[in-house]
C-alpha positions, -999 to +999 in steps of 0.1 A: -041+224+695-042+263+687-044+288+712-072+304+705-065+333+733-085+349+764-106+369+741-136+355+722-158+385+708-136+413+720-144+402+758-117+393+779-131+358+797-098+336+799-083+307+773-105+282+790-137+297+785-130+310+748-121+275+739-153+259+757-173+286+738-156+281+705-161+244+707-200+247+717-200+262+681-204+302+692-188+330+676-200+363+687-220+372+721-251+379+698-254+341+694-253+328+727-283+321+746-305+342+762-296+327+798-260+328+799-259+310+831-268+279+807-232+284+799-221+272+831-229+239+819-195+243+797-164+229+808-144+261+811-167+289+818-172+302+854-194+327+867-165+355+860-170+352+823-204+351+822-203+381+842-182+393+815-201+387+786-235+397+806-219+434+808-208+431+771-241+421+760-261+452+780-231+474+768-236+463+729-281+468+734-276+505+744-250+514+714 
């Protein structure tokens, strides 16, 4: 299996979660849902990345 790394979309959320992300079919924060606590559901993301990708989101709306 390749290591697809810690990062997914230039956000630093850990191996697991990238993977889990990946594998749901995602490939940039601007296509994951509007809830991302609905990514809990993934095997592999925690409340830490979505934290993560929460900031990165708000950061990315007020470029």
């Amino acid at each position: 299996m390749e290591d697809r790394g810690p990062v997914f979309d230039g956000v630093k959320i850990g191996r697991p979660a990238t993977g889990a992300l990946i594998d749901a079919g995602y490939a940039a924060v601007e296509e994951l849902p509007r809830d991302l606590t609905e990514l809990l559901a993934l095997h592999g993301v925690g409340p830490s990345a979505v934290k993560r990708l929460e900031e990165a989101r708000e950061q990315r709306s007020g470029d």
